[in-house]
C-alpha positions as CSV (number, residue, x, y, z in Angstrom):
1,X,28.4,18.2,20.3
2,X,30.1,18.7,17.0
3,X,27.9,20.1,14.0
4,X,28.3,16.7,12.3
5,X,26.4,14.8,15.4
6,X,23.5,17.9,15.6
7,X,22.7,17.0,11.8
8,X,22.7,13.0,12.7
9,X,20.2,14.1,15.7
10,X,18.1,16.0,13.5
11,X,17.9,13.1,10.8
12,X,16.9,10.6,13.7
13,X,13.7,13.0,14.9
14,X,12.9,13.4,11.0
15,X,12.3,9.7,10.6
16,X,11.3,8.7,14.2
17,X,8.4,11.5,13.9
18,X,9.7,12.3,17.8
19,X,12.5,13.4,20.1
20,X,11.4,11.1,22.7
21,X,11.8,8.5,19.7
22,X,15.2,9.6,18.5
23,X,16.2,9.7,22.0
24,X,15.8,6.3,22.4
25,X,17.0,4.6,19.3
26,X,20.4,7.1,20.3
27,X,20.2,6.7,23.4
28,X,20.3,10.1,24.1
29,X,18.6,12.0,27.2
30,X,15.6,13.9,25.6
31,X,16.8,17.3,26.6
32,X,20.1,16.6,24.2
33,X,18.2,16.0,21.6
34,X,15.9,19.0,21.9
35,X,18.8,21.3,22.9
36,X,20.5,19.8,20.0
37,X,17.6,20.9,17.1
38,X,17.4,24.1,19.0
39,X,20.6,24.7,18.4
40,X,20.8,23.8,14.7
41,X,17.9,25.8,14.3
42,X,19.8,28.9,15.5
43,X,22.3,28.0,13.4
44,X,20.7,28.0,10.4
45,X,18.4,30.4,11.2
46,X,15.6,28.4,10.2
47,X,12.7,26.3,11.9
48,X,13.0,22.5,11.1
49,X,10.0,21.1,12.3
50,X,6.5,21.6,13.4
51,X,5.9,20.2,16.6
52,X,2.8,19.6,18.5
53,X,2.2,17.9,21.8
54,X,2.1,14.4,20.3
55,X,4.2,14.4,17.1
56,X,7.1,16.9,15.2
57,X,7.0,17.1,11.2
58,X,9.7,18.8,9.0
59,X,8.3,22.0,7.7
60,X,9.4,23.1,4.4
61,X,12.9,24.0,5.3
62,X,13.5,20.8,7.2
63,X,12.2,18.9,4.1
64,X,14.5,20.8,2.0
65,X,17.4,19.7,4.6
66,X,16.7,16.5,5.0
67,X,18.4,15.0,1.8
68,X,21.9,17.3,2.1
69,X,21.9,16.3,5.5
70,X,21.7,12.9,4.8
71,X,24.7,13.0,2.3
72,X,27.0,15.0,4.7
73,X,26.7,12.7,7.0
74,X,27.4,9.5,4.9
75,X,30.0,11.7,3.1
76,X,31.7,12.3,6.5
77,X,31.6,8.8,7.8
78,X,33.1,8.1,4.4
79,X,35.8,10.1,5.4
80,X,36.0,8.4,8.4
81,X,36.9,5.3,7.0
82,X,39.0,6.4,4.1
83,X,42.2,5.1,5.4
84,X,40.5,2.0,7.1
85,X,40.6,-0.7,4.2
86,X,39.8,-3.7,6.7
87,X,35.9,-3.7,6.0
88,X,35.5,-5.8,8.9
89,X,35.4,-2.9,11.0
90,X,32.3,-1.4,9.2
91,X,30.2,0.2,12.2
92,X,26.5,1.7,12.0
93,X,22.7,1.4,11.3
94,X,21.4,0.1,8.0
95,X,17.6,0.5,7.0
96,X,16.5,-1.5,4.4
97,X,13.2,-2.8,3.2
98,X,12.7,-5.8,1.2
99,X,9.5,-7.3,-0.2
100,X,7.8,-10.2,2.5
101,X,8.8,-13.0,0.4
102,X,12.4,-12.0,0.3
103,X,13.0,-10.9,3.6
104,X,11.6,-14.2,4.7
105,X,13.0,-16.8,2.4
106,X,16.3,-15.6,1.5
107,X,17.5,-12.6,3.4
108,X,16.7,-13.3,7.2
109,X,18.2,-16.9,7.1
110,X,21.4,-15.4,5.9
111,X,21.6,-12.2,8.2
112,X,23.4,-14.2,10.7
113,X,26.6,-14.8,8.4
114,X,26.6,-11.4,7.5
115,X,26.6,-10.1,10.8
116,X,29.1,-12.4,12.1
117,X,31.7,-10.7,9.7
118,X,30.2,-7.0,10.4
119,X,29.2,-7.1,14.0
120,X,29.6,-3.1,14.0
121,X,27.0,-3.1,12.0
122,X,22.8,-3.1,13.1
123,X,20.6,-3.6,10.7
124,X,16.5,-2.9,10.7
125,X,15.3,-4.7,8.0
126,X,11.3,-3.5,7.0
127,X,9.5,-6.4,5.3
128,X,6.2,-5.2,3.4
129,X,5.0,-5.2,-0.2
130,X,4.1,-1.9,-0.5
131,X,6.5,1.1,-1.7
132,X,8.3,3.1,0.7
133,X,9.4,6.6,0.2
134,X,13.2,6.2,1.1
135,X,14.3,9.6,1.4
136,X,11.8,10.7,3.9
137,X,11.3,7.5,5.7
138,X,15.2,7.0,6.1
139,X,16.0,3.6,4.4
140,X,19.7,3.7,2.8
141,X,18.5,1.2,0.4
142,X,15.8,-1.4,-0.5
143,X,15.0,-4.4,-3.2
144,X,12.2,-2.9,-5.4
145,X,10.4,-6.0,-7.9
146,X,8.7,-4.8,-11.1
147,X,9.5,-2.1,-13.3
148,X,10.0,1.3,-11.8
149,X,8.5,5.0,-12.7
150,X,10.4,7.9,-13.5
151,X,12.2,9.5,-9.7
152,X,15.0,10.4,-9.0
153,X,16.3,7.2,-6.8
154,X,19.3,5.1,-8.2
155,X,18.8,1.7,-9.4
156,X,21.0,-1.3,-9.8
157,X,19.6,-3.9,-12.0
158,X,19.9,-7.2,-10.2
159,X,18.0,-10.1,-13.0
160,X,14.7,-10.6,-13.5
161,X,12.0,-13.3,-11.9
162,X,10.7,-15.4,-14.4
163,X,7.0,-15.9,-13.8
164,X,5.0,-19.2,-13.9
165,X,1.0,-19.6,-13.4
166,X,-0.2,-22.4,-10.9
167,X,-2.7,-23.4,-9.3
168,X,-3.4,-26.3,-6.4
169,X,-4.7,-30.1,-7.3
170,X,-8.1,-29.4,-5.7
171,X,-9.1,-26.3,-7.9
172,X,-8.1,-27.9,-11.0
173,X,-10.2,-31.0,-10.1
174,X,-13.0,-28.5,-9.9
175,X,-12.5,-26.6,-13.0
176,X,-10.4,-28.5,-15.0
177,X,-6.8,-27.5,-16.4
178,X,-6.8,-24.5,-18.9
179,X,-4.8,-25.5,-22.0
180,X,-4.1,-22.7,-23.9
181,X,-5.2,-19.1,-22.9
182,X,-8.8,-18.9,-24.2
183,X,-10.1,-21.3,-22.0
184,X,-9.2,-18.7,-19.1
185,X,-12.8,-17.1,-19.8
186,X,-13.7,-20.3,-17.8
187,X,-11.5,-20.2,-14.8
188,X,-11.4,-17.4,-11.4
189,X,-7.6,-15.6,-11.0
190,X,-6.6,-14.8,-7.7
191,X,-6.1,-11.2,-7.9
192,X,-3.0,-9.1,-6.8
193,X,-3.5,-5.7,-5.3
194,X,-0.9,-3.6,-5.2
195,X,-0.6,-2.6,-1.6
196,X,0.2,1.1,-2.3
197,X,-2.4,2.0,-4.9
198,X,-4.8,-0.9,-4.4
199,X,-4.7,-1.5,-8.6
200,X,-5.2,-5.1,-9.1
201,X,-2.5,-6.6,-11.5
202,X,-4.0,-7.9,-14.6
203,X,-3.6,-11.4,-16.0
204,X,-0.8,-11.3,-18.5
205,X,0.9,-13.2,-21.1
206,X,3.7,-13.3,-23.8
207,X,3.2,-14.5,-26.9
208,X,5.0,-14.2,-30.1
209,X,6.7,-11.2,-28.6
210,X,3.9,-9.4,-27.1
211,X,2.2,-9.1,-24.4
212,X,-1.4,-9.7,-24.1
213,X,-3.7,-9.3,-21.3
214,X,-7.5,-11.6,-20.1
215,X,-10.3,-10.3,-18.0
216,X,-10.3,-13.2,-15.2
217,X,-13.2,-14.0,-13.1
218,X,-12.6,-13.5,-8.9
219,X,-14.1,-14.3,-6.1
220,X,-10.7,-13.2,-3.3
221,X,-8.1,-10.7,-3.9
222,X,-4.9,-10.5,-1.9
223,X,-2.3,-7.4,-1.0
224,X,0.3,-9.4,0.2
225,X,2.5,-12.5,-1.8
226,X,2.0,-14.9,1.3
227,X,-2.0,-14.5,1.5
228,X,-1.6,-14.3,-2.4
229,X,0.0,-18.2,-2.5
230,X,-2.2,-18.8,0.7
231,X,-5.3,-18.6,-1.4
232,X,-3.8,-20.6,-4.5
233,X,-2.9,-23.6,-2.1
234,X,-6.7,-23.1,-0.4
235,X,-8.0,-23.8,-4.6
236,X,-9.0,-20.1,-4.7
237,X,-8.3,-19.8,-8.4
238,X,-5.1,-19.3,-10.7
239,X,-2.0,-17.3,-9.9
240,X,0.6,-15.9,-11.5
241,X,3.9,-15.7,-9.3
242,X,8.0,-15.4,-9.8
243,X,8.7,-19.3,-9.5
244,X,11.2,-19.2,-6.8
245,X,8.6,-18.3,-4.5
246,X,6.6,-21.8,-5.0
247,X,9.4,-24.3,-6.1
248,X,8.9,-25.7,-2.7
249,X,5.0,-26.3,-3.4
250,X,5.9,-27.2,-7.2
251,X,7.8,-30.2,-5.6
252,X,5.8,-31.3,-3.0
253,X,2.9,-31.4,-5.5
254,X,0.7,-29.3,-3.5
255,X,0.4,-26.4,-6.8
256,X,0.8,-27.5,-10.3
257,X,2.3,-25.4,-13.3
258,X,-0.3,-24.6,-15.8
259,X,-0.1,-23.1,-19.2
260,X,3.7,-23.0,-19.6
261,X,3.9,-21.5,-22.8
262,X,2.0,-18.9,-21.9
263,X,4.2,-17.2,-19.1
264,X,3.4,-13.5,-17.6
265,X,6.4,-11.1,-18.5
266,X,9.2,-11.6,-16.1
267,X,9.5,-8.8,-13.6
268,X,12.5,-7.2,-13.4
269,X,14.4,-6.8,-9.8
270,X,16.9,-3.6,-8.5
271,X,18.2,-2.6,-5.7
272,X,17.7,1.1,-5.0
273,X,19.0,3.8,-3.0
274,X,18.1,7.4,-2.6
275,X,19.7,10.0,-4.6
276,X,23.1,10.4,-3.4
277,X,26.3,11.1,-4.6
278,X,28.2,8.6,-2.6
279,X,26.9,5.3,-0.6
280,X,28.8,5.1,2.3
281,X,30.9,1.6,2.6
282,X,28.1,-0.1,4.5
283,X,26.0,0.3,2.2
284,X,28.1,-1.1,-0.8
285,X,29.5,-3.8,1.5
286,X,25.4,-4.6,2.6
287,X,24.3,-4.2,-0.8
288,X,26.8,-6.6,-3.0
289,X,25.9,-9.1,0.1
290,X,22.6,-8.9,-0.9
291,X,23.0,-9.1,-4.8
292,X,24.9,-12.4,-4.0
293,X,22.2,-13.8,-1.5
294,X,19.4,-13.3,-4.5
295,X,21.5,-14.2,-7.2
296,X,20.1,-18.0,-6.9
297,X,16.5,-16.4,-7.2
298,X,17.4,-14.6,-10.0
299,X,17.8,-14.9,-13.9
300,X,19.9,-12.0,-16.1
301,X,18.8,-10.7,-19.6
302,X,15.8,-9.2,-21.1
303,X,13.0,-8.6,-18.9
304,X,10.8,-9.1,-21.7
305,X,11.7,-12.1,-23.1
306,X,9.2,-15.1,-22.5
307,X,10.4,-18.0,-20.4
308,X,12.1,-20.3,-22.6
């Protein structure tokens, strides 16, 4: 086993958690993929993980591994490939997590295309809406909605999601339709908690170039974008959502647009990868793939300009 394959090993336990678990996604007998660590440990002259009876963890000098490793082995399959211009025979693993919505509507329905012109490539796509840490949980890239605090991952600005507010026929027969943004005192939001923090997202609005937030009544709050429109469509209150995900709702008359010239701030939308200096060509083949597939979703310019 060349150095190259003891550092692919010893990413595969780092994620998995396990070398029972990294010996089955390689499918690897266990004993190669402990006599591989052991061996990189020697190496090194450092230990790489804590392990107990159940689960391993990186210890400090794993952690500090971790990253490089990561690189030299994308760096080397770059290599690989250098004189291999016919992407179709792209070959590996991709992780990439997407929020729900996405994964759902857009991405999953056109995987199959994809993988008919890559079939080297396999693909485990994470769906949730809550942040992932992508260096330490091992995803080579993932769509991140909103804007984005200071780290040290690298972005590619996709567009933004304009943002409508709705509501369903049956809530609005209740409580009437809110005109203009002071009659909101009157009306229950449907809150949005962020899954990772748990901070619900205010009500928000542009106007005349700024934006301006209302304390909304609640009586449900959701931590996911399908249970969020789940509620709307039950006449749990008002929400405000990127208007791709509801056009099919918007048409079928089952939510109605309210106050449309008072629109949240559109949210802008990246891909992002972890700190790197090279992708390897997967990646850049899986990632302009993916720009193109949300393209439809998508409107480019200023994240802060008000719908029109």
């Amino acid at each position: 086993m060349d150095r190259i394959d003891q550092f692919r090993i010893f990413i595969r336990v780092a994620h998995s958690g396990g070398f029972t678990a990294a010996a089955e996604q390689l499918g690897l007998p266990r004993p190669t993929i402990s006599l591989a660590i052991q061996q990189l440990e020697n190496r090194l002259g450092a230990r790489l993980f804590n392990r107990t009876t159940r689960r391993v963890s990186l210890t400090r000098d794993g952690e500090a591994l971790l990253e490089r490793a990561m690189a030299l082995v994308n760096d080397s399959e770059e290599l690989e490939h250098l004189f291999k211009p016919d992407i179709r025979g792209l070959n590996g693993r991709l992780r990439v997590d997407l929020p729900s919505r996405l994964a759902r509507r857009q991405v999953a329905p056109a995987l199959p295309r994809f993988l008919e012109r890559h079939p080297g490539i396999q693909i485990d796509l994470g769906s949730s809406d809550r942040t992932v840490d992508l260096v330490h949980e091992g995803v080579d890239c993932a769509v991140r909605v909103g804007e984005m605090a200071a780290s040290s991952l690298v972005a590619r600005p996709l567009g933004v999601f304009r943002m409508i507010n709705c509501a369903s026929p049956s809530y609005l027969a209740r409580h009437g339709t809110p005109h203009i943004p002071q009659d909101l005192a009157q009306h229950y939001a449907i809150h949005y908690a962020a899954p990772a923090a748990g901070r619900l997202a205010p009500w928000e609005w542009r106007e005349q170039g700024q934006t301006h937030t209302q304390a909304m009544q609640t009586r449900v709050s959701a931590n996911n974008a399908e249970t969020y429109i789940a509620c709307c469509l039950a006449g749990l209150g008002l929400i405000q959502i990127p208007a791709f995900d509801v056009q099919e709702h918007l048409h079928s008359g089952e939510l109605v647009q309210v106050l449309q010239d008072w629109p949240a701030p559109s949210m802008p939308v990246q891909i992002v990868y972890p700190h790197r200096r090279h992708l390897s060509r997967r990646v850049q083949v899986f990632s302009t793939w993916l720009a193109d597939i949300l393209a439809p979703c998508l409107d480019t310019g200023d994240a802060d300009l008000p719908d029109a």
